[in-house]
PDB file of N, CA, C and O in Angstrom, chain B, residues numbered from 101:
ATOM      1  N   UNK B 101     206.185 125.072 -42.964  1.00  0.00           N
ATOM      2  CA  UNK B 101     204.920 124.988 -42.262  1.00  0.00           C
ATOM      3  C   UNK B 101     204.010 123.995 -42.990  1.00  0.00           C
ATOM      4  O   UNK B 101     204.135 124.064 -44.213  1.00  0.00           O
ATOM      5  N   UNK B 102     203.167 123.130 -42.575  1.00  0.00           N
ATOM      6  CA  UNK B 102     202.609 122.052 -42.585  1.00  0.00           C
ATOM      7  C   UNK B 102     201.104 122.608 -43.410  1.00  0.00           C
ATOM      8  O   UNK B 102     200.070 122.933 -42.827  1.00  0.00           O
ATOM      9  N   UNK B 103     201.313 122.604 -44.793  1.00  0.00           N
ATOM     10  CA  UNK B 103     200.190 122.861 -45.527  1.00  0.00           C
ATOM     11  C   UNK B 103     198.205 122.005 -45.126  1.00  0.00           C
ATOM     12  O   UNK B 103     197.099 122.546 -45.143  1.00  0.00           O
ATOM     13  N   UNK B 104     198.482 121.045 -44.927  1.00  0.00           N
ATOM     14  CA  UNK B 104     197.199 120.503 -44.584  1.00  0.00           C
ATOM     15  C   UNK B 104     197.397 119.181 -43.733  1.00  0.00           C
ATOM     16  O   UNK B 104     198.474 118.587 -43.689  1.00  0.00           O
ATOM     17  N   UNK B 105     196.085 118.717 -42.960  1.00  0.00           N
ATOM     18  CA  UNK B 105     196.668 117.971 -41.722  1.00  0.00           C
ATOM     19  C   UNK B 105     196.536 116.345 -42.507  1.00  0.00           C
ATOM     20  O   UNK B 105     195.582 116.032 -43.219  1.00  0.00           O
ATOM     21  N   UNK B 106     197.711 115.433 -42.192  1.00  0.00           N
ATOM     22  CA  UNK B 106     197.910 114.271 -43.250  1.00  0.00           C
ATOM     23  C   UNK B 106     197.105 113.065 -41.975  1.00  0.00           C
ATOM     24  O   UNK B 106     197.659 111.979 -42.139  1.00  0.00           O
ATOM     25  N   UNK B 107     196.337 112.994 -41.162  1.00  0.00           N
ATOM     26  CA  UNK B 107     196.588 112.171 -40.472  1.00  0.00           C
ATOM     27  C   UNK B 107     195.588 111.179 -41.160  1.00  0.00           C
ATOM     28  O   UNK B 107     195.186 111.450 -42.291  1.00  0.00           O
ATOM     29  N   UNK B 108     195.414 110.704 -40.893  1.00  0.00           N
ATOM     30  CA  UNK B 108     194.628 109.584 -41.284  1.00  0.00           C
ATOM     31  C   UNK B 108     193.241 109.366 -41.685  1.00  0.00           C
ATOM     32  O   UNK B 108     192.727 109.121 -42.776  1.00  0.00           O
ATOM     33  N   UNK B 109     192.721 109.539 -40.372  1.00  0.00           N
ATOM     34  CA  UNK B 109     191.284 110.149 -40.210  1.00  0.00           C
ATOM     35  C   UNK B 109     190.916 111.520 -41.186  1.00  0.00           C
ATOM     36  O   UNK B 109     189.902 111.549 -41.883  1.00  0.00           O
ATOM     37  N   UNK B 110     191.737 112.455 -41.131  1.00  0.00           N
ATOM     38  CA  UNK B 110     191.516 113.392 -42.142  1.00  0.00           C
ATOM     39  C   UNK B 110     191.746 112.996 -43.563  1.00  0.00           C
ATOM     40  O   UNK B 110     191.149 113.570 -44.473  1.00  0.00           O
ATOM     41  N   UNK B 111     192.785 111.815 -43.825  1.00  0.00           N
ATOM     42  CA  UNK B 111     192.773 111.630 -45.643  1.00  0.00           C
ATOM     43  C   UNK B 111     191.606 110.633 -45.694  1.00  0.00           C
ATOM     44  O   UNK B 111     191.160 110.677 -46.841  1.00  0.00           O
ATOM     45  N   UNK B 112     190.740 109.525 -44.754  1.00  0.00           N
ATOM     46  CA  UNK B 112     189.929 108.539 -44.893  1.00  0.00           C
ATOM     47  C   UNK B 112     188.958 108.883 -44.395  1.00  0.00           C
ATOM     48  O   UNK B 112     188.410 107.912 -43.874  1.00  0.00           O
ATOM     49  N   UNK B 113     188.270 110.020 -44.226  1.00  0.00           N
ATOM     50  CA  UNK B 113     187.131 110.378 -43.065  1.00  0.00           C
ATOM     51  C   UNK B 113     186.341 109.205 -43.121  1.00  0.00           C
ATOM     52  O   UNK B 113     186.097 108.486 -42.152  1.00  0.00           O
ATOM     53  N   UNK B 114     185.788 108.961 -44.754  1.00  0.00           N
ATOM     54  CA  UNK B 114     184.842 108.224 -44.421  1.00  0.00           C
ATOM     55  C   UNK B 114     185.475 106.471 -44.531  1.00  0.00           C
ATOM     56  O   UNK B 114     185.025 105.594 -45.269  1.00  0.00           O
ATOM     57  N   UNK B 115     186.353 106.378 -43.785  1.00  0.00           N
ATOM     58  CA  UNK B 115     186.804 104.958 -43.150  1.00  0.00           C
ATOM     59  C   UNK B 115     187.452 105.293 -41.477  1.00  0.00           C
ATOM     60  O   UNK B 115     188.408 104.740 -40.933  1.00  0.00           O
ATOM     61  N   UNK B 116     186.815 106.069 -41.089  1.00  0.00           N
ATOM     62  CA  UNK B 116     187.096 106.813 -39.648  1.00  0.00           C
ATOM     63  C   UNK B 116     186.934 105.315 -38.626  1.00  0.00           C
ATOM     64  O   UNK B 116     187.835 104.640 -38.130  1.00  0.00           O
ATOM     65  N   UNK B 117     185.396 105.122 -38.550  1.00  0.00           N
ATOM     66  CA  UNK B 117     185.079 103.766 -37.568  1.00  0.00           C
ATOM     67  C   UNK B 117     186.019 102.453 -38.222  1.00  0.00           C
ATOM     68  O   UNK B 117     186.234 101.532 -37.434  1.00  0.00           O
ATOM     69  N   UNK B 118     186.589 102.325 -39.630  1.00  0.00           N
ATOM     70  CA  UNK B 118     187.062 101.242 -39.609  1.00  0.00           C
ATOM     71  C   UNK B 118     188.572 101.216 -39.252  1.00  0.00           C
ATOM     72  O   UNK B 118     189.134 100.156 -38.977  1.00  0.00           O
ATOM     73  N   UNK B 119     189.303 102.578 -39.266  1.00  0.00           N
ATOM     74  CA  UNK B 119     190.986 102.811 -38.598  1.00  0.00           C
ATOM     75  C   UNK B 119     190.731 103.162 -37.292  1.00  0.00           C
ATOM     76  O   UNK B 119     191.834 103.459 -36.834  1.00  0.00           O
ATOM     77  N   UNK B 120     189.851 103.302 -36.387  1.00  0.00           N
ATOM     78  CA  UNK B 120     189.383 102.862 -35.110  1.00  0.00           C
ATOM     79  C   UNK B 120     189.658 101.260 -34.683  1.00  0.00           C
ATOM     80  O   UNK B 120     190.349 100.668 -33.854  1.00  0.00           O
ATOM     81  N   UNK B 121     188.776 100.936 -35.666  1.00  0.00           N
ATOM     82  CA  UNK B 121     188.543  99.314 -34.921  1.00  0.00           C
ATOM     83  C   UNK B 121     189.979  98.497 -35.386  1.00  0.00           C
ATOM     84  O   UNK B 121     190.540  97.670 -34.669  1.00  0.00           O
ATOM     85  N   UNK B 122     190.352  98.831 -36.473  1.00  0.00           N
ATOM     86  CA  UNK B 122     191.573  97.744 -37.062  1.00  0.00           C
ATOM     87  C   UNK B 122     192.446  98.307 -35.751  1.00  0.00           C
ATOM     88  O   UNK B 122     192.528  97.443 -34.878  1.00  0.00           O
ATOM     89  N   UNK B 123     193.103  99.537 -35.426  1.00  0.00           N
ATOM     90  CA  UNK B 123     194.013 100.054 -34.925  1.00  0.00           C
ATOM     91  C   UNK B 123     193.721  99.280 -33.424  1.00  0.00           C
ATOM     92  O   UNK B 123     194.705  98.721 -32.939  1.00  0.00           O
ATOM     93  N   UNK B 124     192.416  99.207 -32.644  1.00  0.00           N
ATOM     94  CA  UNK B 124     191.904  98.220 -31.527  1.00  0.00           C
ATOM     95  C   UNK B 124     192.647  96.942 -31.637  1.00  0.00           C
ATOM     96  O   UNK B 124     193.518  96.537 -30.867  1.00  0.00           O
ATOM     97  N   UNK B 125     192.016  96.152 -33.089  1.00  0.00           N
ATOM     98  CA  UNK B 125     191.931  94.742 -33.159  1.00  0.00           C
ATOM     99  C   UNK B 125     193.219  94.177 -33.840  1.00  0.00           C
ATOM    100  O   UNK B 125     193.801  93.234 -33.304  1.00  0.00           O
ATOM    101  N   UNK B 126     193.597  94.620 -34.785  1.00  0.00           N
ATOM    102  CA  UNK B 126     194.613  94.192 -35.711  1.00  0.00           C
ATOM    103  C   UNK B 126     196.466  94.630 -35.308  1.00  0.00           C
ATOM    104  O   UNK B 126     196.683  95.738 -35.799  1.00  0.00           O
ATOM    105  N   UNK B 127     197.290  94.272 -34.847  1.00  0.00           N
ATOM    106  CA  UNK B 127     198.146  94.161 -34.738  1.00  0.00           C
ATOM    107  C   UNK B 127     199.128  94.814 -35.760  1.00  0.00           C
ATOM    108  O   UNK B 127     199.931  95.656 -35.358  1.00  0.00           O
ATOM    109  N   UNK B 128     199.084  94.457 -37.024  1.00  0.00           N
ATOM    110  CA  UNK B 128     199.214  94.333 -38.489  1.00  0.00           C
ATOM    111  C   UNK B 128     199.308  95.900 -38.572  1.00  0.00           C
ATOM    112  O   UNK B 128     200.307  96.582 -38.803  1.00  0.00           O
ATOM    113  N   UNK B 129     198.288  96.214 -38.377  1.00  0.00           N
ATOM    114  CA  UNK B 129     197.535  97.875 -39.078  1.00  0.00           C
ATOM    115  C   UNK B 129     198.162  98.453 -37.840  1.00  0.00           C
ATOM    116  O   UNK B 129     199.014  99.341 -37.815  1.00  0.00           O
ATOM    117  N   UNK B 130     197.884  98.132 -37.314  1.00  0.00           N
ATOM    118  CA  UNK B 130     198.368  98.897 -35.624  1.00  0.00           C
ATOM    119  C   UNK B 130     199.832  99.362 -35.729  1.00  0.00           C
ATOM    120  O   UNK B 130     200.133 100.457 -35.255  1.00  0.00           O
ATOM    121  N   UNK B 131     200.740  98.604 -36.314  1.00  0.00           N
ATOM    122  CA  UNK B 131     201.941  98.684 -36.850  1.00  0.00           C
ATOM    123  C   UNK B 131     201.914  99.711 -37.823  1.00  0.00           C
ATOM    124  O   UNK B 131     202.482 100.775 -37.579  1.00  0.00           O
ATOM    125  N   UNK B 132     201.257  99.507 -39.018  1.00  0.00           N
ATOM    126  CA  UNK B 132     201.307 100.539 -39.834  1.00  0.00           C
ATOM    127  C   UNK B 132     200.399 102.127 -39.981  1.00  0.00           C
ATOM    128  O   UNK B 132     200.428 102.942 -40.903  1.00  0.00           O
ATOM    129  N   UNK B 133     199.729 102.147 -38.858  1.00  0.00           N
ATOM    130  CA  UNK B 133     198.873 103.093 -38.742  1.00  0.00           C
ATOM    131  C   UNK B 133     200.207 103.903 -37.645  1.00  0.00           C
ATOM    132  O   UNK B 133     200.331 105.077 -37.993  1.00  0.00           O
ATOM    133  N   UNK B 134     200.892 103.639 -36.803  1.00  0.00           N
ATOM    134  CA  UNK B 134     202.088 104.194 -35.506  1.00  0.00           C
ATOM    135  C   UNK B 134     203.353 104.381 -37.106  1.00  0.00           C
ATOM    136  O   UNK B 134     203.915 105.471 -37.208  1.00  0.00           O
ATOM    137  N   UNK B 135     203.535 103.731 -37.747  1.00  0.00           N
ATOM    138  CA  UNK B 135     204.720 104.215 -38.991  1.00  0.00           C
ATOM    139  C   UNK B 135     204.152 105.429 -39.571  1.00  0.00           C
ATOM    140  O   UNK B 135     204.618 106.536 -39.302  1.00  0.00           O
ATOM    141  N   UNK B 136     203.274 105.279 -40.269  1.00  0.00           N
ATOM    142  CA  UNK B 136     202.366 106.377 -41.018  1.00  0.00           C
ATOM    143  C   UNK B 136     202.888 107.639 -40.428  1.00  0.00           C
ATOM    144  O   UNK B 136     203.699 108.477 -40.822  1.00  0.00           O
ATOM    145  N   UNK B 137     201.839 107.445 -38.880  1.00  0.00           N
ATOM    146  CA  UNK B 137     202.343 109.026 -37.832  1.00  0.00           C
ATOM    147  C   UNK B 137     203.640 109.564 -37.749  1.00  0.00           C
ATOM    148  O   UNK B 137     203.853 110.777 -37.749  1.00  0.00           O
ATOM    149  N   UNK B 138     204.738 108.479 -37.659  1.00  0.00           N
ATOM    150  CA  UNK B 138     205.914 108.536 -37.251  1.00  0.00           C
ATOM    151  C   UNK B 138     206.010 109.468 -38.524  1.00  0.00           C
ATOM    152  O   UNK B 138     205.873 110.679 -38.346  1.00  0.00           O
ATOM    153  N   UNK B 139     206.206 109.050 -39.622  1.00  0.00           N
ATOM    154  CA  UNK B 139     206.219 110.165 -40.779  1.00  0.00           C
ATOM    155  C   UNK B 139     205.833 110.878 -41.333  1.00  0.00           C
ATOM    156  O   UNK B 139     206.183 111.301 -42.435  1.00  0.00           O
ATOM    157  N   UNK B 140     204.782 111.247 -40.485  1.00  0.00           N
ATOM    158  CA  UNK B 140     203.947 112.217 -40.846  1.00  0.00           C
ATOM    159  C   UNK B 140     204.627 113.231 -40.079  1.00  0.00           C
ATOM    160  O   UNK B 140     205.072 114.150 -40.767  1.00  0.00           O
ATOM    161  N   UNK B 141     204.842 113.316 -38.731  1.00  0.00           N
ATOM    162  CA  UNK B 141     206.107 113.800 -38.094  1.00  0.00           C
ATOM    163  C   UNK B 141     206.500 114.233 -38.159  1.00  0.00           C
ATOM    164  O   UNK B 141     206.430 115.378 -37.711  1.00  0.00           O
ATOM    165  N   UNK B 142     207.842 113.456 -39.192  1.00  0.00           N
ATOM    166  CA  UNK B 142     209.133 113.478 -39.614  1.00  0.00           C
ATOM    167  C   UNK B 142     208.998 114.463 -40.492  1.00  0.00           C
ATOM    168  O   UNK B 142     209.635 115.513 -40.574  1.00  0.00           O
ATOM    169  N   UNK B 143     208.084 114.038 -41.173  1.00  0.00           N
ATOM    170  CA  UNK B 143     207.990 115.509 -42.571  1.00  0.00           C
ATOM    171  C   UNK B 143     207.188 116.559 -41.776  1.00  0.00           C
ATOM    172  O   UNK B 143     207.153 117.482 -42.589  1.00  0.00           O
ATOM    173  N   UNK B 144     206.723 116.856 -41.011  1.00  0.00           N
ATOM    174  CA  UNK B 144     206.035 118.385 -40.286  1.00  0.00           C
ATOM    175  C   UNK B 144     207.391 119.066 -39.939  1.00  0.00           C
ATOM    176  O   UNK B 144     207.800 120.211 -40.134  1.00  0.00           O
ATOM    177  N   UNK B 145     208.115 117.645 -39.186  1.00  0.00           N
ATOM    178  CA  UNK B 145     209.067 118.582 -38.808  1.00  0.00           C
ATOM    179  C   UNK B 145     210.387 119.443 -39.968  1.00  0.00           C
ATOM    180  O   UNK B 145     211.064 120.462 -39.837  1.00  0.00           O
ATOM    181  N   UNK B 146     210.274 118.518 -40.936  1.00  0.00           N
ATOM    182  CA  UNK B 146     211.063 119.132 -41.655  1.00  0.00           C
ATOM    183  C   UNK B 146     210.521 120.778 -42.577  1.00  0.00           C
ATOM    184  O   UNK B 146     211.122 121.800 -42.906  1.00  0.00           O
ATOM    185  N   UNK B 147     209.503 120.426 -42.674  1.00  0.00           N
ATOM    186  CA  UNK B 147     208.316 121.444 -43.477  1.00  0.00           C
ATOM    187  C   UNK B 147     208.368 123.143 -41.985  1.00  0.00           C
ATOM    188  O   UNK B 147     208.202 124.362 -41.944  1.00  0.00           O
ATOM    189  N   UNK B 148     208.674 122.100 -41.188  1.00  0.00           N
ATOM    190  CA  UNK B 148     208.523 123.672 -39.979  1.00  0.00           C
ATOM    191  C   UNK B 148     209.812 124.025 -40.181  1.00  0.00           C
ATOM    192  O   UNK B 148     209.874 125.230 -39.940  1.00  0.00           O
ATOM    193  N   UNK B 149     211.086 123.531 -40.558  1.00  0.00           N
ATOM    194  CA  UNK B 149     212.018 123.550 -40.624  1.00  0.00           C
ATOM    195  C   UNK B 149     212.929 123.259 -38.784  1.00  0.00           C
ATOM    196  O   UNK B 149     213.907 123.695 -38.176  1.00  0.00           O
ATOM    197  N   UNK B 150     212.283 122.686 -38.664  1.00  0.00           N
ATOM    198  CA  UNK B 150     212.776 121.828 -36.940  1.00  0.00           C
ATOM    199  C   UNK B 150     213.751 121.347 -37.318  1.00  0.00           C
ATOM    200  O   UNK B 150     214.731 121.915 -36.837  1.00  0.00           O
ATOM    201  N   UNK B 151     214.030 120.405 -38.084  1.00  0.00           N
ATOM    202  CA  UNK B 151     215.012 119.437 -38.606  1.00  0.00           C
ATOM    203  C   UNK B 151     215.535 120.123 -40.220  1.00  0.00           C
ATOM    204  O   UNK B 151     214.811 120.175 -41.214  1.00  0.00           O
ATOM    205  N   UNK B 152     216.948 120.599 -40.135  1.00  0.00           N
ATOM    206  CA  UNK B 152     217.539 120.866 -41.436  1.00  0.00           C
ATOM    207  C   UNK B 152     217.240 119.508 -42.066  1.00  0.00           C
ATOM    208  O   UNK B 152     217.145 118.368 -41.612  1.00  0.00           O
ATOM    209  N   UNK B 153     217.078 120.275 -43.783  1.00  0.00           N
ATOM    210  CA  UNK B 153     217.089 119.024 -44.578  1.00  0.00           C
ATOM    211  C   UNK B 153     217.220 119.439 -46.062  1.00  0.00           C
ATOM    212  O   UNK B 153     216.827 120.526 -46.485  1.00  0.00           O
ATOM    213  N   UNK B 154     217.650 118.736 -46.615  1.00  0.00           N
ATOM    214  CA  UNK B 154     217.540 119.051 -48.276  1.00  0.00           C
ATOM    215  C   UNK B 154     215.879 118.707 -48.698  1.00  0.00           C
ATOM    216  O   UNK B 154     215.135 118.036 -47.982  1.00  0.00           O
ATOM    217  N   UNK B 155     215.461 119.357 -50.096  1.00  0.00           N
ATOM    218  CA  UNK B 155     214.255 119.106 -50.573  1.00  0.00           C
ATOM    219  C   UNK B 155     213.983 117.505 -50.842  1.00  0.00           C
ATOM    220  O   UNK B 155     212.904 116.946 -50.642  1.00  0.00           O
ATOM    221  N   UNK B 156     215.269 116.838 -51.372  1.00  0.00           N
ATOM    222  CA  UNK B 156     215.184 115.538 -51.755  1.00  0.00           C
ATOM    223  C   UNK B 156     214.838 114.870 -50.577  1.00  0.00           C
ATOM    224  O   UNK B 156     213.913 114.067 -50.697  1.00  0.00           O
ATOM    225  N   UNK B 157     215.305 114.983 -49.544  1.00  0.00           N
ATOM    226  CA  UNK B 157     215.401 113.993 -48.559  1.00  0.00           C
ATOM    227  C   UNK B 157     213.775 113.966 -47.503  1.00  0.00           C
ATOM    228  O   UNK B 157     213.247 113.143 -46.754  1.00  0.00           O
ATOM    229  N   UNK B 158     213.364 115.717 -48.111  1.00  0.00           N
ATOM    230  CA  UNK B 158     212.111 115.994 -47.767  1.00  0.00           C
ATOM    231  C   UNK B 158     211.007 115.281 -48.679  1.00  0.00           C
ATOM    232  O   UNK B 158     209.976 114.922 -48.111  1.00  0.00           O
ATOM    233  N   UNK B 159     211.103 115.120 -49.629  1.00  0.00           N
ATOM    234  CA  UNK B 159     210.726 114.597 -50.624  1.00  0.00           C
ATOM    235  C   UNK B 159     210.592 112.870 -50.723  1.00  0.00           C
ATOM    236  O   UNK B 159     209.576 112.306 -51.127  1.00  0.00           O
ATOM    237  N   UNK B 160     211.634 112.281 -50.341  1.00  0.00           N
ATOM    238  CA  UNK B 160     211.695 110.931 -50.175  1.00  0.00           C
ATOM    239  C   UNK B 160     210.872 110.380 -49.067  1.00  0.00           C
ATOM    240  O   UNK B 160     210.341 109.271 -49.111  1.00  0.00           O
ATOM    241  N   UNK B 161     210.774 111.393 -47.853  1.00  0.00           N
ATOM    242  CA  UNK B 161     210.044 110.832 -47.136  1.00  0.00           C
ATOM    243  C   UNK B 161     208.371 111.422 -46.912  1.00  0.00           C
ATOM    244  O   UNK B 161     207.740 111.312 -45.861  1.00  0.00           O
ATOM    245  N   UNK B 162     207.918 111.999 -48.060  1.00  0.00           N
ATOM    246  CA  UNK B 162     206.678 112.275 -48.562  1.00  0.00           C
ATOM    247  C   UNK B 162     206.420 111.376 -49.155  1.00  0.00           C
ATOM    248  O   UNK B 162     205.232 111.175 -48.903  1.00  0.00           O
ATOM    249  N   UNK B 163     206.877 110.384 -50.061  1.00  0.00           N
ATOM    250  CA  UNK B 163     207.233 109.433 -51.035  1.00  0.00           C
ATOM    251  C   UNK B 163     206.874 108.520 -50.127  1.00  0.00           C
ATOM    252  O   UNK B 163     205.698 108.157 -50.156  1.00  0.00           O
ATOM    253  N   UNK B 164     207.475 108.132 -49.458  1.00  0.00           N
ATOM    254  CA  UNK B 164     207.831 107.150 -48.161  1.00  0.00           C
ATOM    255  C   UNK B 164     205.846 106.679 -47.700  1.00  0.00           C
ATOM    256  O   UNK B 164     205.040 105.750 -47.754  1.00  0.00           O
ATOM    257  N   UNK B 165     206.002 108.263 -47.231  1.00  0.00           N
ATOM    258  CA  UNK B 165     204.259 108.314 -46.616  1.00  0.00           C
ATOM    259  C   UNK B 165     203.270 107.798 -46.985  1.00  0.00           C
ATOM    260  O   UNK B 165     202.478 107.066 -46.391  1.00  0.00           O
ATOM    261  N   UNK B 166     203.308 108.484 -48.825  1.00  0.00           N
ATOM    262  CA  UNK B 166     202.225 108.314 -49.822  1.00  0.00           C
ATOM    263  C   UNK B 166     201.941 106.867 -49.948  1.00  0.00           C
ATOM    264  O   UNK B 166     200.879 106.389 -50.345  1.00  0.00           O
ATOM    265  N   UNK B 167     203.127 106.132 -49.525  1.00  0.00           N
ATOM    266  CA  UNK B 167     203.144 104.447 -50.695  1.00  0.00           C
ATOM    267  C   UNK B 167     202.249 103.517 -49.051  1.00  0.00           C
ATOM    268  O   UNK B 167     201.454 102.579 -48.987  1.00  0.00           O
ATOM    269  N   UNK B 168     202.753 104.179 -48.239  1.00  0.00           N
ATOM    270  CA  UNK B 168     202.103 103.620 -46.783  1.00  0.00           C
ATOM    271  C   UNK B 168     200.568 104.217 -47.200  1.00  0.00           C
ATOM    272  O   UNK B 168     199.665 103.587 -47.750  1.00  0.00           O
ATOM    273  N   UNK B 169     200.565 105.160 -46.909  1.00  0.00           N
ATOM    274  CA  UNK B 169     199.006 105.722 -47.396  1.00  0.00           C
ATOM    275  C   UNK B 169     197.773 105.128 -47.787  1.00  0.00           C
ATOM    276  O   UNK B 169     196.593 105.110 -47.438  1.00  0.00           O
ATOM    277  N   UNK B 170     199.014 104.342 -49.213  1.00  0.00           N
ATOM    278  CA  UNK B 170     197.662 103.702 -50.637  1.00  0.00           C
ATOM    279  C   UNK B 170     197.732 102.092 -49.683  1.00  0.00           C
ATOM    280  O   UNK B 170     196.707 101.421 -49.565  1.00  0.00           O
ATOM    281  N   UNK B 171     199.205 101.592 -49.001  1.00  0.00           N
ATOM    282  CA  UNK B 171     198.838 100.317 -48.007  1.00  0.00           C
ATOM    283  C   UNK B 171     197.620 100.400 -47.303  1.00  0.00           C
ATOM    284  O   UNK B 171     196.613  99.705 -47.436  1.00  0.00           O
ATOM    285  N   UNK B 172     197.841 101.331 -46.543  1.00  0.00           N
ATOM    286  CA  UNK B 172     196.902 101.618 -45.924  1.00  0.00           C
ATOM    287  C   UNK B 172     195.428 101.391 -45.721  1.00  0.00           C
ATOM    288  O   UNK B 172     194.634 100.767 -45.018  1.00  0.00           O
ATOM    289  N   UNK B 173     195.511 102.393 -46.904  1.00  0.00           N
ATOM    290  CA  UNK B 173     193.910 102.328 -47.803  1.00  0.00           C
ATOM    291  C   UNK B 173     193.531 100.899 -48.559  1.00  0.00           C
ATOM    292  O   UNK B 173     192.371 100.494 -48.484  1.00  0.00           O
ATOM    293  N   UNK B 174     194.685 100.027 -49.402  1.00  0.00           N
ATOM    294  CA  UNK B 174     194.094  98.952 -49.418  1.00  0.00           C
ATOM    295  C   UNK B 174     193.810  97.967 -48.170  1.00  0.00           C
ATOM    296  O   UNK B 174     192.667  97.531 -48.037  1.00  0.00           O
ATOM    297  N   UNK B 175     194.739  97.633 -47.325  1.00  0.00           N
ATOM    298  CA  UNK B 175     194.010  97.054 -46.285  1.00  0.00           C
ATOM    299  C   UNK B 175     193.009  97.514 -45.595  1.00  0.00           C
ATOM    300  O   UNK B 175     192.393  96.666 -44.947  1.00  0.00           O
ATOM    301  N   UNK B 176     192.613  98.717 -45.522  1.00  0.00           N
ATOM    302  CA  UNK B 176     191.175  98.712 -44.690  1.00  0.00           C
ATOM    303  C   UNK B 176     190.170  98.175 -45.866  1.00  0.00           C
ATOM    304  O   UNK B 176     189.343  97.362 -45.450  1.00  0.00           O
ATOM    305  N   UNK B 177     190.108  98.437 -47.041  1.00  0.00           N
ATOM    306  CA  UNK B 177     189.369  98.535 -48.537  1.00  0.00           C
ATOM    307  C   UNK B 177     189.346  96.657 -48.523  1.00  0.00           C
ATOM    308  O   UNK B 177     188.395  96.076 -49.046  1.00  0.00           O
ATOM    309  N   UNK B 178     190.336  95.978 -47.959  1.00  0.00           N
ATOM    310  CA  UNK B 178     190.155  94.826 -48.107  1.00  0.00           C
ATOM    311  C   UNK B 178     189.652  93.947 -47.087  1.00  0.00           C
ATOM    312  O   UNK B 178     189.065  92.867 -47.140  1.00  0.00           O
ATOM    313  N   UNK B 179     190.078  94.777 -46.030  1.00  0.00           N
ATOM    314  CA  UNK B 179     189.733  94.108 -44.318  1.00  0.00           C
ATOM    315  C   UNK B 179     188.181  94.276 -44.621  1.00  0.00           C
ATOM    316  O   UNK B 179     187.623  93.195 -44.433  1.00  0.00           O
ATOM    317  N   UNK B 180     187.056  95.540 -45.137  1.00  0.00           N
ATOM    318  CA  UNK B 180     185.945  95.687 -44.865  1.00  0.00           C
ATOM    319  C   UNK B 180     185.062  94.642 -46.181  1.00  0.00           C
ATOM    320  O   UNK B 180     183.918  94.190 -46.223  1.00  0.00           O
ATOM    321  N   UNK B 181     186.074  94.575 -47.005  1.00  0.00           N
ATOM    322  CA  UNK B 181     185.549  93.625 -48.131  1.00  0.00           C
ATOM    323  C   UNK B 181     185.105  92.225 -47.414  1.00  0.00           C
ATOM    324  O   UNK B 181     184.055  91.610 -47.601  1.00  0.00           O
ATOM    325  N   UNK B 182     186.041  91.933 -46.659  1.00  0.00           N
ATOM    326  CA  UNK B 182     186.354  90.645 -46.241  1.00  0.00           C
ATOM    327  C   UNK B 182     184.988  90.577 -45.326  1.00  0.00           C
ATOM    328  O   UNK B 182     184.117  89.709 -45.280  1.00  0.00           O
ATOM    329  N   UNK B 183     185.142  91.930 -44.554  1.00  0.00           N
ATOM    330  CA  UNK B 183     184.092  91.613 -43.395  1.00  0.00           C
ATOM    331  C   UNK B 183     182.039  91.420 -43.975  1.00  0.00           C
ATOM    332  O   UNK B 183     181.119  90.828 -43.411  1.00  0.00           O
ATOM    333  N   UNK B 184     182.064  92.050 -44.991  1.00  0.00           N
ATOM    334  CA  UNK B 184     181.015  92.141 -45.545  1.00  0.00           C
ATOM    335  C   UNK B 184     180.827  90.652 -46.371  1.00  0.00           C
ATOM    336  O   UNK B 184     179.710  90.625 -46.886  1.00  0.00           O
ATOM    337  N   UNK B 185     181.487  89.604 -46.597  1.00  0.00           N
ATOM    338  CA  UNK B 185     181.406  88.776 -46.894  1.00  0.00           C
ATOM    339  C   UNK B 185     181.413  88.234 -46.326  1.00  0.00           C
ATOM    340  O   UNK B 185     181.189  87.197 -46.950  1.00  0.00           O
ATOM    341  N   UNK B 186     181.541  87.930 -45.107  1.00  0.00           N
ATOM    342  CA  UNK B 186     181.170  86.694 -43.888  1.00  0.00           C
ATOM    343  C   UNK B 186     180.187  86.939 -43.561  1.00  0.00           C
ATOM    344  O   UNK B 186     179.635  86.255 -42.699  1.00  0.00           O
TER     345      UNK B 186
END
């Protein structure tokens, strides 16, 4: 069972309006904001136990998530840098 909700908006609240607008405008992010979910998913479902799985393989793709996550977080952290400088 799915200890706390990973989505996005809930780990960045306060970058909510800017994974709005990139996910609109940016192509790029749009891509990696639809992967993110996809594995966020993937691991609910394994955590509900929907999908048999070993811990490792549960594990790898927590791993998987986290490293998208900190992407994540630097491109918005850099997209809004950028924007505040023009």
């Amino acid at each position: 069972m799915p200890i706390e909700d990973h989505s996005l908006i809930n780990e960045f609240p306060e970058f909510k309006d800017d994974i709005h607008q990139l996910k609109m405008d940016d192509a790029h992010f749009k891509k990696l904001y639809e992967e993110y979910n996809h594995l966020t998913k993937e691991v609910e479902k394994r955590e509900q136990e929907i999908i048999p799985t070993t811990t490792a393989e549960e594990e790898k793709l927590k791993k998987q998530r986290l490293q998208l996550k900190d992407t994540i977080q630097g491109y918005i952290k850099a997209t809004r840098l950028a924007a505040e400088k023009a």
